[in-house]
One Martini backbone bead per residue (centre of mass of N, CA, C, O) as a GRO file, in nm:
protein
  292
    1UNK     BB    1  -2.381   0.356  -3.524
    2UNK     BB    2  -2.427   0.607  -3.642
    3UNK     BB    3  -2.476   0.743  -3.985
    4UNK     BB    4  -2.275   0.939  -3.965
    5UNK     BB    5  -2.006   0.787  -3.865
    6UNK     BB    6  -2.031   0.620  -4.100
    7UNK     BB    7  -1.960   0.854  -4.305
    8UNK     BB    8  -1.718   0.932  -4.201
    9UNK     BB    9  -1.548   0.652  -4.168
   10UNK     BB   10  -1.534   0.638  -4.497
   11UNK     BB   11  -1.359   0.932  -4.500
   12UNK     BB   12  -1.130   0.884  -4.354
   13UNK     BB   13  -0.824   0.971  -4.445
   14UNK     BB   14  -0.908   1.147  -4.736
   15UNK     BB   15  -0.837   1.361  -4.999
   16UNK     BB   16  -1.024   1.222  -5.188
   17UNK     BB   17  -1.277   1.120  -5.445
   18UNK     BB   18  -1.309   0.782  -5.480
   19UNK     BB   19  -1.390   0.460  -5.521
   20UNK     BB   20  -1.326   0.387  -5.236
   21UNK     BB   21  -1.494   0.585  -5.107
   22UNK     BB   22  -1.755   0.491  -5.256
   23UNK     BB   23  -1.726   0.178  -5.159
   24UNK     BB   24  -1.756   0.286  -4.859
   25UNK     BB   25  -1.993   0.456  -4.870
   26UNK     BB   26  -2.198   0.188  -4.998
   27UNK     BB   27  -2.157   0.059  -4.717
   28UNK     BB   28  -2.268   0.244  -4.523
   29UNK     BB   29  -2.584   0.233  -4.624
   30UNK     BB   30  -2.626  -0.011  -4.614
   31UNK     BB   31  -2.593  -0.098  -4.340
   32UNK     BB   32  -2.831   0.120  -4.262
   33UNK     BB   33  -3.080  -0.005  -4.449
   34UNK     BB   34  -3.162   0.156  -4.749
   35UNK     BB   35  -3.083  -0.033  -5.001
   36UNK     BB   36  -2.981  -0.122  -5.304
   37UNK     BB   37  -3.143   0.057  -5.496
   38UNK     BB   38  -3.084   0.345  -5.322
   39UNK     BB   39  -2.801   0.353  -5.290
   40UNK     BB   40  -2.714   0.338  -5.609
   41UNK     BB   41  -2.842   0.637  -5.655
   42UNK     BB   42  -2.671   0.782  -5.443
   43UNK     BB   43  -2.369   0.676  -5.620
   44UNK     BB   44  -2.449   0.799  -5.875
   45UNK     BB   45  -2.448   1.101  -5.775
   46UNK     BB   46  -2.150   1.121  -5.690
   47UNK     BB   47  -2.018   1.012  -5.962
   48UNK     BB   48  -2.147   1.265  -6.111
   49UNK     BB   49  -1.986   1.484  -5.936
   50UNK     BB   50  -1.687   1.403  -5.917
   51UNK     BB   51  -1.672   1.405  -6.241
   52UNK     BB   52  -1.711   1.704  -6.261
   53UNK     BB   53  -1.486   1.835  -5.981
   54UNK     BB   54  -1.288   1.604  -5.885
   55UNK     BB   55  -1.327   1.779  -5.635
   56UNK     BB   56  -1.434   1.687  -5.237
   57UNK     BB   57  -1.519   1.806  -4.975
   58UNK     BB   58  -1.647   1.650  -4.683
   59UNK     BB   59  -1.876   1.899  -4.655
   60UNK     BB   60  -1.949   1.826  -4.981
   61UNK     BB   61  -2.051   1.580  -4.935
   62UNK     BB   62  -2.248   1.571  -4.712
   63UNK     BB   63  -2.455   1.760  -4.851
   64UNK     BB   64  -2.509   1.592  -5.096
   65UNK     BB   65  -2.612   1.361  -4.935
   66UNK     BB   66  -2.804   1.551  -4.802
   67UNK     BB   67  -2.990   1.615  -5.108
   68UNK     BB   68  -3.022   1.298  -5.191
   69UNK     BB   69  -3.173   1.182  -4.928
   70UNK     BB   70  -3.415   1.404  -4.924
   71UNK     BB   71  -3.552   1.323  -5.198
   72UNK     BB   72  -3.629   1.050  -5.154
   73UNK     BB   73  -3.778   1.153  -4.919
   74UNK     BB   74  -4.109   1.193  -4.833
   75UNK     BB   75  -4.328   1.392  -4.770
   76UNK     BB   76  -4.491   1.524  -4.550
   77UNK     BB   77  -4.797   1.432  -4.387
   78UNK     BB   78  -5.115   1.464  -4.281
   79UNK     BB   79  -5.238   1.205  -4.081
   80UNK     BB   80  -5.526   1.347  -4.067
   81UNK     BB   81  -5.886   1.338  -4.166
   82UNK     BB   82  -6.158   1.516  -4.000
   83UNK     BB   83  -6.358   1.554  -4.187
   84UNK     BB   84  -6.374   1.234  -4.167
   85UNK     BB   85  -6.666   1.086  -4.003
   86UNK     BB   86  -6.508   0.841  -3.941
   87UNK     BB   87  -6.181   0.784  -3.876
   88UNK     BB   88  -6.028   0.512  -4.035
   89UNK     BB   89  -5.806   0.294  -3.900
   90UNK     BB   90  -5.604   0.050  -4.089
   91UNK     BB   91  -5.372  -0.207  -3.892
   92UNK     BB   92  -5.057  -0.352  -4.066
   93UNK     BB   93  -4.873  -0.677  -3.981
   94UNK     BB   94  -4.640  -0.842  -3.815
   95UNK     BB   95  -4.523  -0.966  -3.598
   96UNK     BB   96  -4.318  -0.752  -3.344
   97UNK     BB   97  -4.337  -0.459  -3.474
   98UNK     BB   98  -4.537  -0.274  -3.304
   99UNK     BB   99  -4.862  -0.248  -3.366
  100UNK     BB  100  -5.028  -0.202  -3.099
  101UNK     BB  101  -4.870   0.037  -2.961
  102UNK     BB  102  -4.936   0.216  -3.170
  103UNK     BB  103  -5.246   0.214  -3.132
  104UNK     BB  104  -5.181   0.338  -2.833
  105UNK     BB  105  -5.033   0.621  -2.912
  106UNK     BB  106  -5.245   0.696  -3.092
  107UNK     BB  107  -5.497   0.710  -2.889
  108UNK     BB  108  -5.310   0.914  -2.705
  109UNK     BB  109  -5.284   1.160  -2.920
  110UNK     BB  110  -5.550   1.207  -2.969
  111UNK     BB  111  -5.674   1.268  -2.725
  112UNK     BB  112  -5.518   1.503  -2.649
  113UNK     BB  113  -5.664   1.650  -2.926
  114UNK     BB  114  -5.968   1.584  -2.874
  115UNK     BB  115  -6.022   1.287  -2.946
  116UNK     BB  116  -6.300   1.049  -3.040
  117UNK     BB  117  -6.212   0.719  -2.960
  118UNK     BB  118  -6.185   0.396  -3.145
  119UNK     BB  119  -6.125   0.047  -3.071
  120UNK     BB  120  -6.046  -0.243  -3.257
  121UNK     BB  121  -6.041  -0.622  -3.224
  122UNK     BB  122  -5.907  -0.805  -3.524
  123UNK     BB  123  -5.721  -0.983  -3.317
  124UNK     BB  124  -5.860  -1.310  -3.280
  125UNK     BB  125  -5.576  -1.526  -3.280
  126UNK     BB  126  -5.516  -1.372  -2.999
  127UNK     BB  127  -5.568  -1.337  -2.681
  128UNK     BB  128  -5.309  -1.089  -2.614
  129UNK     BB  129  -5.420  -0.896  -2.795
  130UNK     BB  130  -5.660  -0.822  -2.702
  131UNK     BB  131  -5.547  -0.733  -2.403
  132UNK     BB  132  -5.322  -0.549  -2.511
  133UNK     BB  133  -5.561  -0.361  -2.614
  134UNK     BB  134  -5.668  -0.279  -2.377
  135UNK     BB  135  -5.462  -0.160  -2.218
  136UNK     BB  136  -5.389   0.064  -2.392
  137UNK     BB  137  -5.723   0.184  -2.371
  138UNK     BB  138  -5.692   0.250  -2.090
  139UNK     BB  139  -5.451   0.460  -2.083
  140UNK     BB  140  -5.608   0.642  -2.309
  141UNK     BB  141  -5.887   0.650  -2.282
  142UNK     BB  142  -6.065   0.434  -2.428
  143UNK     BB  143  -6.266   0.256  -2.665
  144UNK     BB  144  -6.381  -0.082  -2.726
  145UNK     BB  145  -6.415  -0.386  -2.977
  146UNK     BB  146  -6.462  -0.684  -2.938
  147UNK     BB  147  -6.456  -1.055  -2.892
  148UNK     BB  148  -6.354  -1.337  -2.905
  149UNK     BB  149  -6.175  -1.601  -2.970
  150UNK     BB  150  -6.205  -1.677  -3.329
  151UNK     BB  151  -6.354  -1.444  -3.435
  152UNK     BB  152  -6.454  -1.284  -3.677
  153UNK     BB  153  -6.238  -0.992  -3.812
  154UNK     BB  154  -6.517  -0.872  -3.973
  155UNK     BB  155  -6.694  -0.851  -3.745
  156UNK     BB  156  -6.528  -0.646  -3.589
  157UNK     BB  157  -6.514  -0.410  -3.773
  158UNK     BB  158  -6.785  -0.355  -3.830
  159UNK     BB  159  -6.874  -0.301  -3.521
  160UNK     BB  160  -6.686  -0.060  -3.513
  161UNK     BB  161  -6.784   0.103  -3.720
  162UNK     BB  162  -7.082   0.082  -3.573
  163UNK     BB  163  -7.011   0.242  -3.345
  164UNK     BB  164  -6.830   0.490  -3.451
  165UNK     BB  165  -7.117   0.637  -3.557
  166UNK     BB  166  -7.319   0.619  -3.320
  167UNK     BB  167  -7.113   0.766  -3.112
  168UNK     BB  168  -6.908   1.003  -3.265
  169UNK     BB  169  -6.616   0.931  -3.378
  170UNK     BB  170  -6.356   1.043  -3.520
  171UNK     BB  171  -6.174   0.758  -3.448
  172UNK     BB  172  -6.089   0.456  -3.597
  173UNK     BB  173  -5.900   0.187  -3.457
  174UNK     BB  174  -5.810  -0.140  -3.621
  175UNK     BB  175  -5.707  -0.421  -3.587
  176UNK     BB  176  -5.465  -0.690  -3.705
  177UNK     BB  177  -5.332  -0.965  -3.786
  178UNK     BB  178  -5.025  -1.108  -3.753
  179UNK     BB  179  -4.892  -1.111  -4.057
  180UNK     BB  180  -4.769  -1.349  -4.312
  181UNK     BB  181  -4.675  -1.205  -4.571
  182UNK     BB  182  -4.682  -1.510  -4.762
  183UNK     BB  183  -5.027  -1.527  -4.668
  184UNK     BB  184  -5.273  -1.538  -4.858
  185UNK     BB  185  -5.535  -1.563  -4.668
  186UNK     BB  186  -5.480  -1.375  -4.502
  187UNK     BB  187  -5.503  -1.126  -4.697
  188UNK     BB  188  -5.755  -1.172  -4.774
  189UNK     BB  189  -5.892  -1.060  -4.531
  190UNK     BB  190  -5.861  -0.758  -4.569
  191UNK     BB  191  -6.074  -0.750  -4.793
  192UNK     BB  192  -6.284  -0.818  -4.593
  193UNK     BB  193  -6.248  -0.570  -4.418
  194UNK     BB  194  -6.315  -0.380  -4.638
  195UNK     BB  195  -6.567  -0.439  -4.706
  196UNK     BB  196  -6.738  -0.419  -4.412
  197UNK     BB  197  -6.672  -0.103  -4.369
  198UNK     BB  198  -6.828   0.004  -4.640
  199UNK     BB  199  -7.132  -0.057  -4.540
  200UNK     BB  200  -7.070   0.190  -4.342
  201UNK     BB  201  -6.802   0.362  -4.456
  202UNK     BB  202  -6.787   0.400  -4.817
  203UNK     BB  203  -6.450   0.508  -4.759
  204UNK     BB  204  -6.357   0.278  -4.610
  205UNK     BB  205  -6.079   0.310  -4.547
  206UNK     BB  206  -5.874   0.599  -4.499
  207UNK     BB  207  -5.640   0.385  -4.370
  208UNK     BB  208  -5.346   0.195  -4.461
  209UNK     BB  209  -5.120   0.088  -4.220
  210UNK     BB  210  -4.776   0.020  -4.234
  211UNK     BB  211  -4.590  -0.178  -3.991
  212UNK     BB  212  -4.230  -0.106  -3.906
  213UNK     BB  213  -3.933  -0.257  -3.854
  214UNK     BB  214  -3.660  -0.153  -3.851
  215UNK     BB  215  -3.445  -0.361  -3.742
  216UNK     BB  216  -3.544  -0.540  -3.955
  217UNK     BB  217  -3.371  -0.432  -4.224
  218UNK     BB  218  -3.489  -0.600  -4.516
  219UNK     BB  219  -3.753  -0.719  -4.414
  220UNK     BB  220  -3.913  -0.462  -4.473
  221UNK     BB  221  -3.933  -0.497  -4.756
  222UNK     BB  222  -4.054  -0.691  -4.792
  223UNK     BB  223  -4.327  -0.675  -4.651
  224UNK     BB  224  -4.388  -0.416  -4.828
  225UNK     BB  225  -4.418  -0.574  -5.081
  226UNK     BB  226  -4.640  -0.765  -4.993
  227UNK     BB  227  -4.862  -0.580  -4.879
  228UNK     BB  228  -4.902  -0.421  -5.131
  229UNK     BB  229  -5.003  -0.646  -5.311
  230UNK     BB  230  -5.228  -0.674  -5.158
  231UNK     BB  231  -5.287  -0.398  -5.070
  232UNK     BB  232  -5.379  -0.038  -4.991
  233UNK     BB  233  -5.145   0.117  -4.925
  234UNK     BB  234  -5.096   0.435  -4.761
  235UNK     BB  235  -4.896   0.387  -4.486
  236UNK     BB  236  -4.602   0.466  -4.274
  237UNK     BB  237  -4.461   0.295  -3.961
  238UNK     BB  238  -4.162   0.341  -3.804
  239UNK     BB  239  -4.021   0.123  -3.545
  240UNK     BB  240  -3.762   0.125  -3.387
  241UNK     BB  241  -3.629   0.434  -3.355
  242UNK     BB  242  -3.367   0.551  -3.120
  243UNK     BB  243  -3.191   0.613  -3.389
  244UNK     BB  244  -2.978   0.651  -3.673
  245UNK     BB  245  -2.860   0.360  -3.755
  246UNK     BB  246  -3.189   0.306  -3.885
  247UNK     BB  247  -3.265   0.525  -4.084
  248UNK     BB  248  -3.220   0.400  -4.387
  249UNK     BB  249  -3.546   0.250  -4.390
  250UNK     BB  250  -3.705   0.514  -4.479
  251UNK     BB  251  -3.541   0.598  -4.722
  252UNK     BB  252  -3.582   0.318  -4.877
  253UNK     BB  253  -3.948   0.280  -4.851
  254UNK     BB  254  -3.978   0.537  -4.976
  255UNK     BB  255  -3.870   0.496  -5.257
  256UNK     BB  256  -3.953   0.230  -5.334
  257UNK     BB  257  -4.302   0.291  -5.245
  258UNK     BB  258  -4.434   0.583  -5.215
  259UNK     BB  259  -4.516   0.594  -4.908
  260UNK     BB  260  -4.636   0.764  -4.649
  261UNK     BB  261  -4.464   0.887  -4.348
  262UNK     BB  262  -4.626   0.932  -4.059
  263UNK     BB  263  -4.439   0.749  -3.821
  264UNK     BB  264  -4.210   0.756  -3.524
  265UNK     BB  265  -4.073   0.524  -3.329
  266UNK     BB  266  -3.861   0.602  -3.043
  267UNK     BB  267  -4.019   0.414  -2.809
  268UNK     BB  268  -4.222   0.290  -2.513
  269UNK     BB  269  -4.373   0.502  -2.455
  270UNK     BB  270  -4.644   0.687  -2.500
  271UNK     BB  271  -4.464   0.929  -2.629
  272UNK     BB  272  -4.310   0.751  -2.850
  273UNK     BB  273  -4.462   0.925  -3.103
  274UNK     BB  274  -4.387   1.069  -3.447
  275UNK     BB  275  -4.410   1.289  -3.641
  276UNK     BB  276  -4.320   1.272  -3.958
  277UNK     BB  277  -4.034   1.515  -4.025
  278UNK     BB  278  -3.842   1.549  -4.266
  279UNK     BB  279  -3.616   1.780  -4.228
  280UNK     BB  280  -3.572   1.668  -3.921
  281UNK     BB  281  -3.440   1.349  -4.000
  282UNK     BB  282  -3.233   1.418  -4.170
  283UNK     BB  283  -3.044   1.635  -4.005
  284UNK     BB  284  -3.006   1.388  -3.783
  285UNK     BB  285  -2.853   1.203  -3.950
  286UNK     BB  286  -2.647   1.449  -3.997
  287UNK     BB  287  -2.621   1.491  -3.651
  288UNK     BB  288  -2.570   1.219  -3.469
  289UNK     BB  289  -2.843   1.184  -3.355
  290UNK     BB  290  -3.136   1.127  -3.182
  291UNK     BB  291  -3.494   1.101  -3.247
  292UNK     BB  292  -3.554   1.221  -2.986
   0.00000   0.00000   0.00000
């Protein structure tokens, strides 16, 4: 059930907006994955608007939620900065959430617009990981640089980085092993990847993009409020996003941690990657479309 659906049924056969109503709104926004601390403030500003006009119908409901939710979410930015040369992106995330895949998206997205990119293999405790991010390398067209299995992921980082400066790339993006948000040990691992790509790239990394993974509800929050803690999250990326079901998600990220997002993946294909452009996304909501 698309969030415009949630939002139908919640007020279907009702003549005016009262508490019922307003009960049934903040159970369809929680379903959609919005979160609880998100949901409270647009219930908040509803409640504020109904007692102020009395009455409103539902074309007038759906407005204010549609100016309530777009306020939340976060202003669209500009994805790289070409300007940086190479543009280094460190990505962060726990296993299952389609982190290599989106790295495979990302390098086929930049190939097309005519940059030349180099993949890091920096998940070097999965050998699966390595291969995976391997073939996405050929299918992009692009270069990777790899180790062993088992090898330092800050010394792939390091060799990424001093190949990027070397070969002329402008675009360096490094996996890194799919972390349990709540081991202390690994997050440290992170600091010190970022601190050796600093001795090539005294700015870099440029981007520290945390992928969440919409269907996991609830647990996407718990993730970003780890990883936020643990280092200095610049992006989000939210992947398995096929439809509007679980849009509340984007809303949510956004809203609680103030982080913007950059792609939002729509599909399993390479070119299943979208720049998150917030107008486009509300309308989506509100239009009970798939976000393909």
């Amino acid at each position: 059930m698309s969030f415009f659906q949630r939002i139908s049924r919640a007020v279907v056969g009702r003549s005016r907006v009262d508490d019922d109503t307003l009960d049934a709104i903040e159970e369809a926004l929680v379903e959609s994955d919005m979160g609880v601390d998100t949901t409270l403030k647009v219930i908040d500003a509803l409640e504020e608007r109904v007692q102020r006009d009395k009455y409103m119908s539902f074309d007038e409901l759906v407005g204010l939620l549609r100016e309530e939710i777009g306020g939340l979410v976060g202003e669209s930015v500009e994805p790289f900065d070409f300007s940086k040369k190479p543009y280094i992106i460190l990505v962060v995330g726990v296993n299952g959430v389609g982190k290599t895949t989106t790295i495979g998206k990302l390098a086929a997205m930049l190939t097309r617009q005519g940059k030349k990119v180099l993949l890091g293999a920096a998940d070097t405790f999965r050998a699966a990981a390595v291969d995976q991010l391997t073939i996405w390398a050929e299918r992009a067209g692009v270069d990777i640089v790899k180790q062993n299995m088992g090898s330092d992921p800050a010394s792939v980082a390091f060799d990424t980085a001093k190949a990027a400066v070397a070969r002329g790339a402008d675009v360096a993006i490094i996996d890194t092993a799919g972390r349990l948000h709540n081991r202390v040990d690994l997050m440290n691992e992170l600091t010190k990847i970022r601190n050796v790509i600093r001795k090539v790239v005294p700015d870099g990394p440029h981007d520290v993009m945390l992928i969440l993974d919409a269907s996991t509800g609830q647990n996407a929050f718990a993730q970003a409020k780890e990883f936020a803690r643990a280092t200095d999250i610049t992006s989000l990326t939210v992947t398995k996003l096929d439809g509007t079901a679980k849009g509340g998600v984007v809303v949510g990220v956004s809203d609680q941690f103030h982080i913007p997002v950059k792609f939002i993946g729509v599909g399993e294909g390479i070119d299943d990657l979208q720049v998150f452009d917030k107008k486009t996304f509300v309308e989506k909501l509100f239009a009970a479309e798939d976000l393909k």
